[in-house]
C-alpha positions as CSV (number, residue, x, y, z in Angstrom):
1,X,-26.4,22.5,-23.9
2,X,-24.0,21.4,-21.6
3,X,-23.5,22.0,-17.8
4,X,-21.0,24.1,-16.3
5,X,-18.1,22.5,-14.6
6,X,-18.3,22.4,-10.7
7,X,-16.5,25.3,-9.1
8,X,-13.3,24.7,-7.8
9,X,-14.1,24.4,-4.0
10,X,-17.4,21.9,-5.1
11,X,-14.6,19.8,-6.7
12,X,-12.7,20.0,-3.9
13,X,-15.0,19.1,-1.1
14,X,-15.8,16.1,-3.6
15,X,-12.7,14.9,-3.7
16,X,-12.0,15.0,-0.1
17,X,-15.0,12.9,0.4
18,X,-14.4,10.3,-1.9
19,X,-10.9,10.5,-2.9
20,X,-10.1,7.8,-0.5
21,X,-12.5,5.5,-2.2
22,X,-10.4,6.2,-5.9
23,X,-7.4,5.6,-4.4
24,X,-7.9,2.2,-2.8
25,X,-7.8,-0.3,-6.1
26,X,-4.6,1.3,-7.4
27,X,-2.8,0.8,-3.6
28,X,-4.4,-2.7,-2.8
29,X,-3.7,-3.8,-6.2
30,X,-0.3,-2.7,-5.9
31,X,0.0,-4.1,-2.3
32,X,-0.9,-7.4,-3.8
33,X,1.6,-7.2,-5.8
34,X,4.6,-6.6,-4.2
35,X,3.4,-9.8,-1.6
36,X,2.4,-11.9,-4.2
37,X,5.0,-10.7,-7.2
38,X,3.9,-13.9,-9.7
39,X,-0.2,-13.4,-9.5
40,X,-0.6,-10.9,-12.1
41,X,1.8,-13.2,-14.5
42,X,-0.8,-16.2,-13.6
43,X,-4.0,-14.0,-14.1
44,X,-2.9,-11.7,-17.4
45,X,-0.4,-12.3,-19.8
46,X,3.2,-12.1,-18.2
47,X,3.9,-9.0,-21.0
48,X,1.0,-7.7,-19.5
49,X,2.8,-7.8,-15.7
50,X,5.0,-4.6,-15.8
51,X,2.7,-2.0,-17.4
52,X,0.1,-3.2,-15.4
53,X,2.1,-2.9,-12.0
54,X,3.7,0.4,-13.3
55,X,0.1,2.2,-14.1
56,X,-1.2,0.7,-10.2
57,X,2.1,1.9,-8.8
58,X,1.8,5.5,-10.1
59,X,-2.0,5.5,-9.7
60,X,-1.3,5.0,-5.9
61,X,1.0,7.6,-6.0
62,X,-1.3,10.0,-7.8
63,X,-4.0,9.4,-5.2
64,X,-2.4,10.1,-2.4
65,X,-0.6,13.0,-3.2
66,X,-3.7,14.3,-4.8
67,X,-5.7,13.9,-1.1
68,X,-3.1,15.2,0.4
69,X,-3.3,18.4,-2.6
70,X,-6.3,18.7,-1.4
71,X,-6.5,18.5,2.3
72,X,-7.3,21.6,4.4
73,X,-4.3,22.4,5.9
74,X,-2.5,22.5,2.5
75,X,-5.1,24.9,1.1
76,X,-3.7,28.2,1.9
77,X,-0.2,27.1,1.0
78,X,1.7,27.9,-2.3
79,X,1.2,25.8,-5.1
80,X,5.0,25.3,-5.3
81,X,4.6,24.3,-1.2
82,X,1.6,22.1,-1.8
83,X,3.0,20.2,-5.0
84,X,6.2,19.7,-3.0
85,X,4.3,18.5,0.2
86,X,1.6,16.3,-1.5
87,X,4.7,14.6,-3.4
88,X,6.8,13.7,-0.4
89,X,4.2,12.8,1.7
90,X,3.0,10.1,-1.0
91,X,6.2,9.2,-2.0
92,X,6.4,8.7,2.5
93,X,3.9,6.8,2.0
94,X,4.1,4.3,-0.5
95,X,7.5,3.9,0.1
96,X,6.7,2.8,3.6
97,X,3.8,0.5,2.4
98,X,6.8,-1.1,0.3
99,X,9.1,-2.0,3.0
100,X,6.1,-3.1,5.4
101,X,5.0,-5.4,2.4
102,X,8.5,-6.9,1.9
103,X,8.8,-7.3,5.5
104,X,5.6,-9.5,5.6
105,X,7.2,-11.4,2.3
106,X,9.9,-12.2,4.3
107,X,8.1,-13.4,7.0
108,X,5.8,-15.4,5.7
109,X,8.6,-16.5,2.5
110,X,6.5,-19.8,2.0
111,X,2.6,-19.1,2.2
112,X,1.1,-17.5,-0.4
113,X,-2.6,-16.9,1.0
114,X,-1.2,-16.1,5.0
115,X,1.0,-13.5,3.2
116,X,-1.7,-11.9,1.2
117,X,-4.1,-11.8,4.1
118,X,-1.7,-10.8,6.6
119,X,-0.4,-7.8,3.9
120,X,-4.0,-6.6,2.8
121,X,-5.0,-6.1,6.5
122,X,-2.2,-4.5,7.0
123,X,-2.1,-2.0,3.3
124,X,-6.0,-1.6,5.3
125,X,-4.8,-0.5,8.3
126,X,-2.3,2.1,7.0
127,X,-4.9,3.5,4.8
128,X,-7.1,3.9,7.8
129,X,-4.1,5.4,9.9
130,X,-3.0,7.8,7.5
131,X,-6.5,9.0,6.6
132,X,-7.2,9.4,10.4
133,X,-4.0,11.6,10.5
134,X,-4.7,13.4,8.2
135,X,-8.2,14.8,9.1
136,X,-6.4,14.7,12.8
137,X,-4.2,17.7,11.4
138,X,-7.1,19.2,9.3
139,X,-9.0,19.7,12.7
140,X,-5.9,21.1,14.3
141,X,-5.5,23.5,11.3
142,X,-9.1,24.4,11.7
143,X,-9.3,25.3,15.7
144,X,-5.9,27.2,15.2
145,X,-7.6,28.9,12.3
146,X,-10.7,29.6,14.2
147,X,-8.5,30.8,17.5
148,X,-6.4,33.2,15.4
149,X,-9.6,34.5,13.8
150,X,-11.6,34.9,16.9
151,X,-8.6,36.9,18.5
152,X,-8.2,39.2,15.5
């Protein structure tokens, strides 16, 4: 006999507590790519290189627009509204990631490891600032929430 599934809002709170962890492998992994364009030729098989990059490319994209799905001042939203939000905000996103990324390749053009360190601490750092914004807007959504409530 099998367990029931977790209700809906379990899931939720689940994934907004560990979501950011999933996420991480597919947008580093894709970070290191676009600094470092030849390493996954060098560690895999070079016919290996583009579904690879493709499937940690879309993964990134899937996991942030899925935290953003999921964030708290999506939930009462359509799911037309949220789909369309969650999408453009990760498509923002990794988009920006990309130029920042090709602005350190360009930079740094003829070391390798400088690049990559340089890039990674950076892909870190806009993790960290766009998690921080987005729980920065989730606590706004919640005191204007509570304030409307507590007027009512």
């Amino acid at each position: 006999m099998s367990e029931p599934p977790l209700p809906s809002a379990r899931r939720q709170i689940l994934f907004a507590k560990y979501g950011p962890i999933l996420i991480t492998p597919f947008y580093f992994g894709f970070s290191t790519h676009v600094l470092t364009p030849n390493s996954f030729s060098r560690i895999l098989r070079p016919e290996l290189n583009v579904p690879i990059v493709n499937s940690l490319w879309i993964g990134s994209h899937f996991g942030v627009g899925l935290y953003l799905y999921v964030s708290k001042h999506l939930r009462n939203a359509d799911i037309f509204d949220r789909l369309l939000f969650s999408v453009y905000g990760s498509a923002m996103f990794n988009l920006g990631t990309v130029l920042v990324m090709s602005i350190i390749r360009s930079i740094f053009p003829d070391n390798g490891a400088l690049r990559l360190g340089v890039g990674l601490s950076s892909s870190a750092a806009l993790l960290f600032i766009g998690r921080r914004y987005v729980l920065y807007i989730d606590q706004i959504f919640d005191a204007i929430r509570f304030r409307s409530i507590t007027r009512s």
